[in-house]
Kinemage of the C-alpha trace (Angstrom):
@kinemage 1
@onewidth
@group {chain A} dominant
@subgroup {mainchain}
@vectorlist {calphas} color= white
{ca unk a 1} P 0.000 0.000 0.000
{ca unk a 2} L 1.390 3.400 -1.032
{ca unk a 3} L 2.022 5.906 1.611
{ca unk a 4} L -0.683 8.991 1.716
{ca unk a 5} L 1.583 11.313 0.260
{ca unk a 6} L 2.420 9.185 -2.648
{ca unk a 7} L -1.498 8.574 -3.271
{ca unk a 8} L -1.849 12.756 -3.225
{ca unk a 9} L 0.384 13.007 -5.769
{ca unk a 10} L -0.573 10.438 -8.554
{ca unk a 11} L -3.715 12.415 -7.987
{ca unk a 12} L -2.727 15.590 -8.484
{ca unk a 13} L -0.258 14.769 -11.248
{ca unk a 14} L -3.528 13.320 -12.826
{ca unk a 15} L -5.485 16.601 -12.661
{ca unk a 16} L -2.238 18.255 -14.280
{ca unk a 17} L -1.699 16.196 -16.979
{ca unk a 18} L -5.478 15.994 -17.889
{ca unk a 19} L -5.474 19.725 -17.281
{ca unk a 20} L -8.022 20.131 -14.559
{ca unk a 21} L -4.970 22.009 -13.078
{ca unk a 22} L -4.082 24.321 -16.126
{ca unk a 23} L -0.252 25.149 -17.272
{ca unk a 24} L 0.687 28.424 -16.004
{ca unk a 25} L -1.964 28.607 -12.996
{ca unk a 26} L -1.329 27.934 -9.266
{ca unk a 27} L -2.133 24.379 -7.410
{ca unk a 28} L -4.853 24.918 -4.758
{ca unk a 29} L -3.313 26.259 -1.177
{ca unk a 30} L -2.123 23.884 1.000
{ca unk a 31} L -4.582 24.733 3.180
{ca unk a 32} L -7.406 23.834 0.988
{ca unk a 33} L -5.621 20.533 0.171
{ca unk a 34} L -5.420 19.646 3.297
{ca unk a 35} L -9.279 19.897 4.007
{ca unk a 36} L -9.993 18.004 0.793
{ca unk a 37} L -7.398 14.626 1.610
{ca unk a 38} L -8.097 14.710 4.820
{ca unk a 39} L -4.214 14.578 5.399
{ca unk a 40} L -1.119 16.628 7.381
{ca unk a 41} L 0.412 19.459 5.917
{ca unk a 42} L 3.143 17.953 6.580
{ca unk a 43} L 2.014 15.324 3.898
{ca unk a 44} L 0.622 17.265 1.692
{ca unk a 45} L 4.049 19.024 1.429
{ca unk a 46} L 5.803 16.059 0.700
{ca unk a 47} L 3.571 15.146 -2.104
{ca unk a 48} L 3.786 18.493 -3.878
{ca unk a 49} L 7.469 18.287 -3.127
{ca unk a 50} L 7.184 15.149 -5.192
{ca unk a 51} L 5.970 17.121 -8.092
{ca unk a 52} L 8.293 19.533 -8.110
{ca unk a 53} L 11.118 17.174 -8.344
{ca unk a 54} L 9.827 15.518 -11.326
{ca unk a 55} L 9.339 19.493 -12.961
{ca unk a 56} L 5.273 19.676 -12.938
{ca unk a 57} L 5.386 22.008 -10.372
{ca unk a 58} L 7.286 24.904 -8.757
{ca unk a 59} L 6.816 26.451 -5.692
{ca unk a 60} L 8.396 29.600 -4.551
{ca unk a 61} L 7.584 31.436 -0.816
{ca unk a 62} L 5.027 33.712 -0.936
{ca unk a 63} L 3.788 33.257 -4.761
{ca unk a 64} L 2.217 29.814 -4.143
{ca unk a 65} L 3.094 26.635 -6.666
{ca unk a 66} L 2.957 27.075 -10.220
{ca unk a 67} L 1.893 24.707 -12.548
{ca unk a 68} L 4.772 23.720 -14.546
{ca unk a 69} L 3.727 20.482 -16.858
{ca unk a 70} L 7.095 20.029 -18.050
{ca unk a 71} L 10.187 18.625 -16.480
{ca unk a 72} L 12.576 21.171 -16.182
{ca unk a 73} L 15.536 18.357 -16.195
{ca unk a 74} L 14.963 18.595 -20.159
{ca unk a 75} L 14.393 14.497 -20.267
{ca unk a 76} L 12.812 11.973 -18.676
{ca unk a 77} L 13.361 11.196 -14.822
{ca unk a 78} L 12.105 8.303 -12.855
{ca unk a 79} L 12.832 7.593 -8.716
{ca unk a 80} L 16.179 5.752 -8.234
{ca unk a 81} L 13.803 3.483 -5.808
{ca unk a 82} L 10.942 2.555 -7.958
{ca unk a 83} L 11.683 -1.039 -9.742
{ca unk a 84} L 7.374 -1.680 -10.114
{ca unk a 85} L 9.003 -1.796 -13.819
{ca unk a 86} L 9.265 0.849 -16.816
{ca unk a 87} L 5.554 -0.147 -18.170
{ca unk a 88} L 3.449 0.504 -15.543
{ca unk a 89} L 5.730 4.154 -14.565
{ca unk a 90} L 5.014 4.919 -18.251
{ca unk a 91} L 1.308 3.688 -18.139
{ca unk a 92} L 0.731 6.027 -15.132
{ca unk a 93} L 2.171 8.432 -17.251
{ca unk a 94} L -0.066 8.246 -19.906
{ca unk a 95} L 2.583 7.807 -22.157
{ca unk a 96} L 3.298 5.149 -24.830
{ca unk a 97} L 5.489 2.412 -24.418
{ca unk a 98} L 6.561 -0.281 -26.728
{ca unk a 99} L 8.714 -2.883 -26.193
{ca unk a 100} L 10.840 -4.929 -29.197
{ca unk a 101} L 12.524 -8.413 -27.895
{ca unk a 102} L 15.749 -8.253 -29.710
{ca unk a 103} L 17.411 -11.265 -28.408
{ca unk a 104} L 15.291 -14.022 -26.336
{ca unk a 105} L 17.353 -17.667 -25.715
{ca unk a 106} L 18.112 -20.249 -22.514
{ca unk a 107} L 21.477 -20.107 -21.511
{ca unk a 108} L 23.154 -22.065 -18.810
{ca unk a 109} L 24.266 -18.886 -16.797
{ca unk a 110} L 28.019 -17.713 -15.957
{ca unk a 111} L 29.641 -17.698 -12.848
{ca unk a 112} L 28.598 -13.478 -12.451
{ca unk a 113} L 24.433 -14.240 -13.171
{ca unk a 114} L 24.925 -17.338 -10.839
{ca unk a 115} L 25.952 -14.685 -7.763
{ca unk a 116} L 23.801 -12.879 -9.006
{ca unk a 117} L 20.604 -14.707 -9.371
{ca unk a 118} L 22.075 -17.239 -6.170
{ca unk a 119} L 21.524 -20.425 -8.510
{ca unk a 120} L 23.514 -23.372 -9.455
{ca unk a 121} L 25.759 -23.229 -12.698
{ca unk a 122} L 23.383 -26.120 -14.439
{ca unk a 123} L 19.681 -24.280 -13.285
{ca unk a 124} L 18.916 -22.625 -16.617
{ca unk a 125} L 18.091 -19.129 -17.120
{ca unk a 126} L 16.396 -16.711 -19.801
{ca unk a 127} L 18.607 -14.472 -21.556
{ca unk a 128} L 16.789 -11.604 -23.016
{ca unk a 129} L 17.599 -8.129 -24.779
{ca unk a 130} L 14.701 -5.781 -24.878
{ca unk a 131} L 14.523 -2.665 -26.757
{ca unk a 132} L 11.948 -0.107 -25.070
{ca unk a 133} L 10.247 2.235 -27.165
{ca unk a 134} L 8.739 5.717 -25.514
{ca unk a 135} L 6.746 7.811 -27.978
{ca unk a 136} L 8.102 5.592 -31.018
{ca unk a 137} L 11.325 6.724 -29.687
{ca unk a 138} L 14.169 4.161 -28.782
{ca unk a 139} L 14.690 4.750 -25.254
{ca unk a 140} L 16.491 2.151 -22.569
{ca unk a 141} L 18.049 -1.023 -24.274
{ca unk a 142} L 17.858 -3.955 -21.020
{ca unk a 143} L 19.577 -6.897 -20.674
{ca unk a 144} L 17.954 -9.004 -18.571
{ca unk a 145} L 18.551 -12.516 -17.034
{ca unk a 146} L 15.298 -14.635 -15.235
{ca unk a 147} L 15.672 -18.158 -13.667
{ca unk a 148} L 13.830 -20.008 -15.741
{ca unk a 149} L 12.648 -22.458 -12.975
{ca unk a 150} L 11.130 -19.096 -11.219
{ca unk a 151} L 9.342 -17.815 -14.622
{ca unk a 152} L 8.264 -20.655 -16.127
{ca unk a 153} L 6.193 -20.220 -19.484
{ca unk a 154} L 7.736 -16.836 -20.536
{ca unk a 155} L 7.345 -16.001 -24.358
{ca unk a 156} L 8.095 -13.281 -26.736
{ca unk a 157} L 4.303 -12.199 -26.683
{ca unk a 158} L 4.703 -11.661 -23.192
{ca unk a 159} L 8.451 -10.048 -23.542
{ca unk a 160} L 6.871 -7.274 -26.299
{ca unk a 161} L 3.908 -6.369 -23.386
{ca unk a 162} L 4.985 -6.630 -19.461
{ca unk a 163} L 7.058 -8.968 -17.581
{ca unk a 164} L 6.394 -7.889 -14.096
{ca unk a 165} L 2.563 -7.762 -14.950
{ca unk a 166} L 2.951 -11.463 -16.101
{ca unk a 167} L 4.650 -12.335 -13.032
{ca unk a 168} L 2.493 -10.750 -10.442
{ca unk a 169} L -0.904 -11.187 -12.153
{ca unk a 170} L -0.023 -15.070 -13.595
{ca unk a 171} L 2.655 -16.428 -11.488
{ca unk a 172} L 1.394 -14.925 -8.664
{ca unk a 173} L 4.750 -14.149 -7.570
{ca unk a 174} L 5.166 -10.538 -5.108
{ca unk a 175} L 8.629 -8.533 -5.044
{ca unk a 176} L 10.145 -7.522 -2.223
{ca unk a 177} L 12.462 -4.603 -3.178
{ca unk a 178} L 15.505 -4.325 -5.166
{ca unk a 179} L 19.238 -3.735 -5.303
{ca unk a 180} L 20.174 -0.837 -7.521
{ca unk a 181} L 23.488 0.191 -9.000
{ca unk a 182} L 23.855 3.222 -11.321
{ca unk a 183} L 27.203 4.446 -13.395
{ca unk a 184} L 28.327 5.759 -16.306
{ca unk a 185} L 29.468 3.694 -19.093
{ca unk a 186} L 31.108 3.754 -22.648
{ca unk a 187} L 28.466 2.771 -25.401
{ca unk a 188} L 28.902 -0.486 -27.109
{ca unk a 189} L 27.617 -2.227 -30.272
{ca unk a 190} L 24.011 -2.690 -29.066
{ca unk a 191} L 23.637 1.158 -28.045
{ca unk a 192} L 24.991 1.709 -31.143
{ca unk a 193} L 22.683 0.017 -33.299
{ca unk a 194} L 19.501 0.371 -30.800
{ca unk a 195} L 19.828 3.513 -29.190
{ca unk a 196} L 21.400 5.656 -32.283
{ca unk a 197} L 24.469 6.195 -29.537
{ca unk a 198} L 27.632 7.312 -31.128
{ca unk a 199} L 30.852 5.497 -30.642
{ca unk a 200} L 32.176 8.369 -28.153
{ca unk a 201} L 28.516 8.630 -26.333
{ca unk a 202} L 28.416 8.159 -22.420
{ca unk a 203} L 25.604 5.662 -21.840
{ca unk a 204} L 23.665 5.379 -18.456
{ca unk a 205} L 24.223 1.758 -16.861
{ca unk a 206} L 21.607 0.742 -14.334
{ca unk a 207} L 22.402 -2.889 -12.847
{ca unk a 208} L 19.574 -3.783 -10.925
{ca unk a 209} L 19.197 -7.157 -8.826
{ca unk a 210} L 15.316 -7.793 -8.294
{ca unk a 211} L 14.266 -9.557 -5.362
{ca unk a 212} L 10.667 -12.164 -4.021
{ca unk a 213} L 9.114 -11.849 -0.633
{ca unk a 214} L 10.981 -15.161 0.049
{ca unk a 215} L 14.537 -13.487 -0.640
{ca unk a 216} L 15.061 -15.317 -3.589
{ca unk a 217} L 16.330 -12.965 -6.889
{ca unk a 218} L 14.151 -13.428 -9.620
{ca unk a 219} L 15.852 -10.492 -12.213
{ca unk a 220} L 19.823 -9.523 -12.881
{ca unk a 221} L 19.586 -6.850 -15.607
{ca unk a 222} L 21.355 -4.040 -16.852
{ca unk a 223} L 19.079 -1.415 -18.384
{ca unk a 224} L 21.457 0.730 -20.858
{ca unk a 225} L 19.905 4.628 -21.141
{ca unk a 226} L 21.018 7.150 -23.260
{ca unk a 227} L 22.731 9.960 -21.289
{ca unk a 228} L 20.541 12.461 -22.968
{ca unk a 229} L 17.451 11.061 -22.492
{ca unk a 230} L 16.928 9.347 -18.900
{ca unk a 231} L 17.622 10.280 -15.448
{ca unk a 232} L 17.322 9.109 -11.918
{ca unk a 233} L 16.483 11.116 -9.021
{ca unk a 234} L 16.014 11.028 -5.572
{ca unk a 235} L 13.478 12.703 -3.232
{ca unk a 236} L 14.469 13.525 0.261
{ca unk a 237} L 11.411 13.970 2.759
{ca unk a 238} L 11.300 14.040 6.475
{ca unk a 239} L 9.399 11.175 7.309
């Protein structure tokens, strides 16, 4: 279950981007917000303050918050903590996502997935390469390793809509949280050909290590994002 300030701001990022809340106008006082979720101010402060980090908003003492609709990072940012997966952050968005399986085999897995994924060297796993597609844009290339014994009946049909909504809503399978590594990186052949990355371009590496309620990893991946294009940011609130 989300926490209330998180729930006051997918609604108000709603009204903005179906402009109830109109570019250029100011959000309703805090005051007022207050009365209508029932909530803190103290939590209604946090969820504007989630707003303005992802650019819809901006607040500034004594002229109230202004209604941005536009990130002001110049590209697309997502929290460095959320791993619910890139379709249903896009979904909530409203914005289209594709996704094109590139590469999708079984593969006994190398000694670095094995650590990784905490299996045996002969328990096979899926090796995948997804391109993602945002606005029929190319936009994160992943690489992404699955136990197969864990996934079991995974397909390209599935690959080319939602993995994690195949997992949760099929499997029945729950995540626990995630490990998350982010650096910089040279591009290689794939962001080359995928991404439209030049030889010299910086590439954004995210190595992620996804985790069940039971402990066990389910996903190893590496989710390659042009340095132009994505970013990941982080939200610090007094809790």
């Amino acid at each position: 279950m989300k926490p209330k300030y998180e729930e006051i701001a997918d609604i108000l990022r709603e009204r903005i981007k179906s402009e109830i809340y109109m570019t250029d106008t100011l959000l309703p006082n805090q005051t007022d917000l207050v009365t209508e979720f029932g909530a803190s101010r103290m939590t209604v402060k946090k969820a504007i303050g989630i707003l303005a980090m992802e650019g819809l908003v901006y607040s500034q003492r004594g002229s109230g918050t202004k209604i941005l609709n536009r990130s002001f990072w110049d590209k697309e940012t997502s929290p460095a903590n959320e791993y619910g997966g890139l379709s249903k952050q896009m979904n909530d968005r409203h914005q289209n996502l594709e996704s094109k399986a590139i590469l999708f085999e079984v593969e006994f897995p190398d000694k670095q997935v094995q650590e990784r994924l905490m299996i045996k060297p002969e328990q096979p796993v899926y090796k995948i390469i997804r391109l993602r597609i945002l606005e029929t844009k190319p936009f994160i290339l992943e690489h992404t390793y699955m136990p197969c014994g864990l996934v079991p009946g995974l397909t390209t049909e599935i690959l080319e809509q939602s993995i994690y909504t195949y997992i949760k809503e099929t499997l029945n399978l729950h995540f626990a949280g995630a490990y998350r590594n982010i650096q910089a990186a040279k591009s290689d052949t794939y962001d080359q050909e995928y991404l439209n990355c030049a030889v010299d371009d910086p590439v954004l590496e995210v190595e992620q290590v996804v985790y069940l309620k039971d402990g066990q990893p389910i996903e190893y991946s590496r989710s390659r994002n042009r340095y132009d294009q994505r970013g990941y940011s982080i939200l610090n609130v007094d809790l």
